[in-house]
C-alpha positions as CSV (number, residue, x, y, z in Angstrom):
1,X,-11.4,10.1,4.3
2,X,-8.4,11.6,2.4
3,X,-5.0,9.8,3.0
4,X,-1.9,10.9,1.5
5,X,1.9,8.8,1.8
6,X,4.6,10.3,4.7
7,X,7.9,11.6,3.7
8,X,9.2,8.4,4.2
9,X,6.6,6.4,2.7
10,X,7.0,8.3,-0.5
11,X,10.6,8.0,-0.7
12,X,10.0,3.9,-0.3
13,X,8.0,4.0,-3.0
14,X,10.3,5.9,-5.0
15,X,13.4,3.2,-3.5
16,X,11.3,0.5,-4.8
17,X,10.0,1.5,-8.1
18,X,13.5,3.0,-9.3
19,X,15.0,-0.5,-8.3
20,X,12.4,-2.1,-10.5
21,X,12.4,-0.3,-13.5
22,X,16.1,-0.9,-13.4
23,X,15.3,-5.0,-12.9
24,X,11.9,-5.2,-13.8
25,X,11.3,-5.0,-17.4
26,X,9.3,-6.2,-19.1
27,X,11.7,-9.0,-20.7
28,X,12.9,-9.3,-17.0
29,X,9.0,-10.3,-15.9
30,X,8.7,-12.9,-18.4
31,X,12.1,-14.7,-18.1
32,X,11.5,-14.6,-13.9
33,X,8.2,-15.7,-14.5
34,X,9.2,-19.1,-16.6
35,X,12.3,-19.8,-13.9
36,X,13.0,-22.8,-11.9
37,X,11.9,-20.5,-9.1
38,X,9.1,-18.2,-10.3
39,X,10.5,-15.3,-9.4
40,X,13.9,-13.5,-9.9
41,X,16.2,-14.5,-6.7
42,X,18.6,-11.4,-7.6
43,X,15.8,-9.0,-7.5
44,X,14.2,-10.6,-4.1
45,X,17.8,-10.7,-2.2
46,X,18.1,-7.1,-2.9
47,X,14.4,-6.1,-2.0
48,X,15.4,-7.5,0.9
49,X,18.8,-7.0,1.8
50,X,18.5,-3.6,0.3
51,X,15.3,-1.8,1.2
52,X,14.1,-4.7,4.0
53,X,10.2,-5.0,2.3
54,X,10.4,-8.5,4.5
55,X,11.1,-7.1,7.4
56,X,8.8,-4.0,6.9
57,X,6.2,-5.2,9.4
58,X,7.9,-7.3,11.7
59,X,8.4,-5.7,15.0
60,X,12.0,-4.6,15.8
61,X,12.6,-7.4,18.8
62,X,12.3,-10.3,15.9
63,X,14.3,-8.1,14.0
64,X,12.1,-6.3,11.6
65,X,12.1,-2.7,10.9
66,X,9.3,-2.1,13.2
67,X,6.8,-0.3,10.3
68,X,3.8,-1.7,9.5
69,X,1.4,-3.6,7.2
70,X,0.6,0.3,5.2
71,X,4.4,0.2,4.2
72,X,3.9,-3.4,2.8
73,X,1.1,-2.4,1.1
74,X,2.8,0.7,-0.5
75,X,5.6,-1.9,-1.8
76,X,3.3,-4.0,-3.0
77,X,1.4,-1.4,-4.9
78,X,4.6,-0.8,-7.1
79,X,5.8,-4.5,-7.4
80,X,2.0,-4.8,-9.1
81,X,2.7,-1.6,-11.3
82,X,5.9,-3.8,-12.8
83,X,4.0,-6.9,-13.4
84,X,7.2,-8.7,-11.2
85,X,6.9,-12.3,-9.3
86,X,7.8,-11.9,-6.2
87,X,7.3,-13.9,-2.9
88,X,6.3,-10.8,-1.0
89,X,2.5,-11.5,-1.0
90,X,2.8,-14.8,0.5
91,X,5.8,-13.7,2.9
92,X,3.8,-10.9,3.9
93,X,0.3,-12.7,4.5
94,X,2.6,-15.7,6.8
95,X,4.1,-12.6,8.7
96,X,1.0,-11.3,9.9
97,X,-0.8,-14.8,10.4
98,X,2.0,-15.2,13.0
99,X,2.0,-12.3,14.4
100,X,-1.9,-12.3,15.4
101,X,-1.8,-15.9,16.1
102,X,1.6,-17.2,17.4
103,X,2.8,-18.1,20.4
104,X,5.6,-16.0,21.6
105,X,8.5,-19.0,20.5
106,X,7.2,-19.0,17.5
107,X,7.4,-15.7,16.9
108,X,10.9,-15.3,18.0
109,X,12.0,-18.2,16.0
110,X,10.6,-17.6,12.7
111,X,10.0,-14.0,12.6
112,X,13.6,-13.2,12.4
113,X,14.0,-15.6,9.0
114,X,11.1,-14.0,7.3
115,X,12.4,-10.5,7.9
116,X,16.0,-11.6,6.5
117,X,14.1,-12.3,3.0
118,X,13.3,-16.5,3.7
119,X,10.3,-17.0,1.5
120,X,7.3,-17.5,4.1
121,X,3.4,-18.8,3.0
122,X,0.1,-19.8,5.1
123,X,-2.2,-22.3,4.0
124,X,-6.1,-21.3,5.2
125,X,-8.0,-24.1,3.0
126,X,-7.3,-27.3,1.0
127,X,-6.4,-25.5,-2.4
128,X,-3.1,-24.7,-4.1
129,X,-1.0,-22.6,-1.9
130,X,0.5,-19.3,-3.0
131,X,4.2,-20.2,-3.1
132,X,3.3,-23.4,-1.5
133,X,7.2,-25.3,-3.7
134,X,9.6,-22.3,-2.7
135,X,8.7,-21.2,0.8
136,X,11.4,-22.1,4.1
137,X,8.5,-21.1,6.3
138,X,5.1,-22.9,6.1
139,X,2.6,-22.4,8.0
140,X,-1.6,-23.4,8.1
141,X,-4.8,-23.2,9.7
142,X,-5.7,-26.7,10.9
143,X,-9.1,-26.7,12.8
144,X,-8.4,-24.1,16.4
145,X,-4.4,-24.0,15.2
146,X,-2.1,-22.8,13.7
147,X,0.6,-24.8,12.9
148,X,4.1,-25.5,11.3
149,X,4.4,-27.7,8.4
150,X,7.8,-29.3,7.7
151,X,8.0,-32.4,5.1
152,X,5.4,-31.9,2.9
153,X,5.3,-32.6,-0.7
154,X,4.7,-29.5,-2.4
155,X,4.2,-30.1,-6.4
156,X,3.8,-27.0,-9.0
157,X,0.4,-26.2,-10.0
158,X,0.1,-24.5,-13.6
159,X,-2.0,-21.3,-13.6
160,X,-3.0,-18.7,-15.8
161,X,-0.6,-16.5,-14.6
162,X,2.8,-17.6,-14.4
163,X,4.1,-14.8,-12.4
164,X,1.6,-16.0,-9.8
165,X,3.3,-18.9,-8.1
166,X,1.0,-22.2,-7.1
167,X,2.0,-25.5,-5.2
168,X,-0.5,-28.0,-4.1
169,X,0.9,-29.3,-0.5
170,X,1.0,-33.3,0.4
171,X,0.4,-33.3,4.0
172,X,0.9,-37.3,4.0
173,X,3.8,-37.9,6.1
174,X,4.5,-34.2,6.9
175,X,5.1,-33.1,10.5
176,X,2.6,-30.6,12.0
177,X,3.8,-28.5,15.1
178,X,1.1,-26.4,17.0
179,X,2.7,-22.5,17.1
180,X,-0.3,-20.4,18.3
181,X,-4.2,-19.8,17.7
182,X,-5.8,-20.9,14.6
183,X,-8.7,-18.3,14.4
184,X,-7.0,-15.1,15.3
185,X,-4.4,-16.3,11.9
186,X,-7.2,-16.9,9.5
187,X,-9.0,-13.7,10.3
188,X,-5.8,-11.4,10.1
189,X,-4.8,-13.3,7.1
190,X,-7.4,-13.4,5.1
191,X,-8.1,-9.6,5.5
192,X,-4.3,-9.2,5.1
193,X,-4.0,-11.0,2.2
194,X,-7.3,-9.1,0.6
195,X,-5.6,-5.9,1.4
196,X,-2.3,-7.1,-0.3
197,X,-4.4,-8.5,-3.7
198,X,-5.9,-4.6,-3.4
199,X,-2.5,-3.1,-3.4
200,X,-1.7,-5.1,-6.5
201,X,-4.2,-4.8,-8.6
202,X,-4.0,-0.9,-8.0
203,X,-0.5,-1.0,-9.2
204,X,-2.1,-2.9,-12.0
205,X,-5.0,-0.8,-12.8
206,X,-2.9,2.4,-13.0
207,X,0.2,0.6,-15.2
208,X,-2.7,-0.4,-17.5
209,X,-3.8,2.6,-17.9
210,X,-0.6,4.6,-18.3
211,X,0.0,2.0,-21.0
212,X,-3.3,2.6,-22.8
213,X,-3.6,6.6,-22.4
214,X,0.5,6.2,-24.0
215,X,-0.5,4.5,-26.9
216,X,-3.5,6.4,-27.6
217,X,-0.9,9.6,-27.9
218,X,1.1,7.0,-30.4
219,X,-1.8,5.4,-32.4
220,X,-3.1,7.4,-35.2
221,X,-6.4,7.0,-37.1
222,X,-8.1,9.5,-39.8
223,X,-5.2,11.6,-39.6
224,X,-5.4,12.5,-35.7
225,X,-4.4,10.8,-32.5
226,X,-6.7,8.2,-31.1
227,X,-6.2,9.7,-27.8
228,X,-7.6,12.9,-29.3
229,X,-11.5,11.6,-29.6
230,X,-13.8,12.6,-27.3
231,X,-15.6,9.1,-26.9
232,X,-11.5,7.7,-25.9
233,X,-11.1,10.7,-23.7
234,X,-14.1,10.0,-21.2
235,X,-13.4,6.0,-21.0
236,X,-9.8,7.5,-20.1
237,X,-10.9,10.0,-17.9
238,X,-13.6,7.1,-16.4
239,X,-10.8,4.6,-15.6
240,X,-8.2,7.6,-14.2
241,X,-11.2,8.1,-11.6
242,X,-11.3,4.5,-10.8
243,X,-7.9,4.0,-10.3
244,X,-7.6,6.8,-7.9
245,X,-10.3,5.7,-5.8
246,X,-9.1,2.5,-5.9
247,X,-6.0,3.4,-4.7
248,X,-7.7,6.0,-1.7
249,X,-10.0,2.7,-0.7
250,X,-6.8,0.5,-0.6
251,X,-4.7,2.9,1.8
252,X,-8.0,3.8,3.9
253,X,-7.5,-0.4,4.5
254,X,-4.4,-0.6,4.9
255,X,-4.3,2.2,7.6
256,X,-6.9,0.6,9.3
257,X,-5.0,-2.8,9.2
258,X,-1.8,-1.4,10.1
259,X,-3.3,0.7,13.4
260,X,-3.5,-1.5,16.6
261,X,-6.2,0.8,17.8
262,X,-8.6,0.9,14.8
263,X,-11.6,-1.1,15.1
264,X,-11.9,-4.3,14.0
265,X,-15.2,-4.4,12.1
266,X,-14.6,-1.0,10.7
267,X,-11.6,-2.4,9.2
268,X,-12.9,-5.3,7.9
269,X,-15.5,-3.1,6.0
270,X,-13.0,-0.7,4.4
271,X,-11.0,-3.9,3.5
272,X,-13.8,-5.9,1.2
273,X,-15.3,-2.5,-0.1
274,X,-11.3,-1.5,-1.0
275,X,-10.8,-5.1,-2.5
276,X,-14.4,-5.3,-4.5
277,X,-14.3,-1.8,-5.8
278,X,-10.1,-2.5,-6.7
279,X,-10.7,-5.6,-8.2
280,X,-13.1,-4.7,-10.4
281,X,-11.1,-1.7,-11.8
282,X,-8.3,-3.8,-12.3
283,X,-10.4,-6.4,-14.3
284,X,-11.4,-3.3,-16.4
285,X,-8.6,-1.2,-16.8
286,X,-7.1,-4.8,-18.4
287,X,-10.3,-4.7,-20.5
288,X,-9.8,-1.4,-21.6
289,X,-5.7,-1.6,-22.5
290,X,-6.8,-4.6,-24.6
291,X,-9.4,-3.4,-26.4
292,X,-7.9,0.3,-27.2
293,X,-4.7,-0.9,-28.5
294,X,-6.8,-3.1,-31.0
295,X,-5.0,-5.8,-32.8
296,X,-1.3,-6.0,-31.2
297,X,-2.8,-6.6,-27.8
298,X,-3.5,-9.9,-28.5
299,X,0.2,-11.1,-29.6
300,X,2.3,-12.8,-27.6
301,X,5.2,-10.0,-27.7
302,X,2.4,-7.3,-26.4
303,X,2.5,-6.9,-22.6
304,X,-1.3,-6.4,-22.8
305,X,-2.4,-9.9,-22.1
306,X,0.4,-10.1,-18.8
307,X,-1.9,-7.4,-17.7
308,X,-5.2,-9.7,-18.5
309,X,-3.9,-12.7,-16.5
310,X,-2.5,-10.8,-13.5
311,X,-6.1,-8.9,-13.4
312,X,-8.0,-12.7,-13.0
313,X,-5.3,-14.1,-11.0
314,X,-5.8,-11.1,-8.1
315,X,-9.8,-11.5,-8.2
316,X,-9.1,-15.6,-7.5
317,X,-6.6,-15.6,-4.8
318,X,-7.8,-14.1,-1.6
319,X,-11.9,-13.9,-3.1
320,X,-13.7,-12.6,-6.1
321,X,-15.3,-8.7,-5.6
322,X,-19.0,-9.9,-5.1
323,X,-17.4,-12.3,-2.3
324,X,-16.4,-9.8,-0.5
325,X,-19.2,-7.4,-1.5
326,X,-21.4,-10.2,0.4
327,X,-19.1,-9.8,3.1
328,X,-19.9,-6.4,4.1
329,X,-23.2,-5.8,6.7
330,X,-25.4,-3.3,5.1
């Protein structure tokens, strides 16, 4: 199945990625990354306020733009290209947990204040929680419901990849308010958010790449360009292939996620076999910018080993590619 952006989605792409390299750099990423937030609140205000990624998917009468989940996914694909912390992963996984699973005042309450840009996050097990310190909007799966969490202790977990923000909830004391069904959040979230993690690590696997296939134009050895050796050209030409599938596999999911009408099942399967097959080529293409820029990949100053981390951090968060390999019927 062949899929190719609209008109409009292509000129969000373009709205979003010219905002970023603008606000995105690379000195940008590491200084958001190490802040009191995690993530640059500049940048995120004008995401939202701006362009409306927030609101993408929420439906008009909560005050959304009435899009979908594919135009989330299409954001997401270029905030992973940049390497930038941002809240929209979490915000965007919340969004849709509510959406298939809250009650109708819920919805009108809190949908609004996640389309305006308020940070949103969904807890689904006992682990850290994406975002779980810096979200107005919590929300978690406890037993049949879904439910609001307000007071909890939320302390900073340290991960491997700063610009992946972690929090490890303290339920003691908190307040839990029943907002809608329980089973019908987890599902769409945890296919959302494995649809999200593939959007990402696309924008990862091809900025990897374009970083590599650069340098190899730059890097000279015996008198030629690296870039010029056969052996270099087919790994290059190997990961260009994955990358682009990856990125077909993650739209066909998206779609699928984003149509009301699309099987459920069917969408399930594109979603683990995009996320597996995504994953992976992420994990690689990191591999590969690493080991063909040779020695000043592993320096501190390089932006190769940003790359690294972000690859392990997406194949943790919503499932590692054999997990969801297992979780396809053959």
């Amino acid at each position: 199945m062949h899929f190719e952006l609209s008109e409009e989605q292509a000129e969000l792409a373009a709205t979003v990625r010219g905002l970023l390299d603008k606000r995105a750099d690379s000195a940008a990423v590491r200084a958001a990354s190490v802040s009191e937030t995690g993530h640059d609140e500049a940048l995120w205000a004008m995401l939202c306020d701006q362009i409306g990624v927030a609101a993408l998917a929420v439906p008009e009468e909560y005050d959304g733009v009435g899009a979908s989940f594919f135009e989330t996914a299409v954001v997401l694909e270029e905030l992973g290209r940049t390497l930038a912390p941002s809240p929209l992963l979490a915000t965007a996984v919340a969004t849709e947990a509510l959406l298939a699973g809250g009650t109708e005042e819920a919805k009108g309450r809190l949908l609004p204040r996640l389309a305006a840009g308020e940070i949103g996050t969904v807890a689904l097990d006992e682990g850290p929680l994406l975002d779980g310190d810096r979200a107005a909007v919590v929300l978690a799966v406890r037993g049949d419901d879904l439910v609001e969490v307000s007071g909890a202790r939320a302390t900073w977990v340290e991960s491997m990849d700063q610009s992946i923000r972690l929090a490890r909830l303290d339920l003691a004391g908190a307040q839990l308010t029943a907002v809608g069904d329980g089973a019908a959040a987890r599902a769409r979230a945890e296919l959302v958010g494995s649809a999200a993690a593939t959007a990402l690590a696309v924008g990862l696997a091809d900025r990897a790449l374009r970083m590599t296939v650069d340098y190899s134009k730059e890097r000279v050895q015996f008198g030629r360009p690296i870039g010029s050796f056969q052996a270099l050209k087919h790994r290059l030409a190997d990961l260009l292939a994955r990358v682009e599938m990856s990125r077909s596999a993650g739209w066909a999911a998206a779609y699928a996620l984003a149509d009301p009408a699309s099987d459920v099942e069917e969408a399930a399967f594109l979603t683990h076999a995009a996320a597996s097959y995504a994953l992976e080529t992420a994990t690689l293409a990191a591999s590969e910018c690493i080991q063909l820029h040779g020695g000043i990949a592993i320096t501190w100053e390089h932006d190769a080993h940003l790359v690294f981390k972000r690859a392990h951090a997406l194949g943790q968060l919503y499932g590692a590619p054999h997990r969801h390999r297992a979780a396809i019927g053959l």
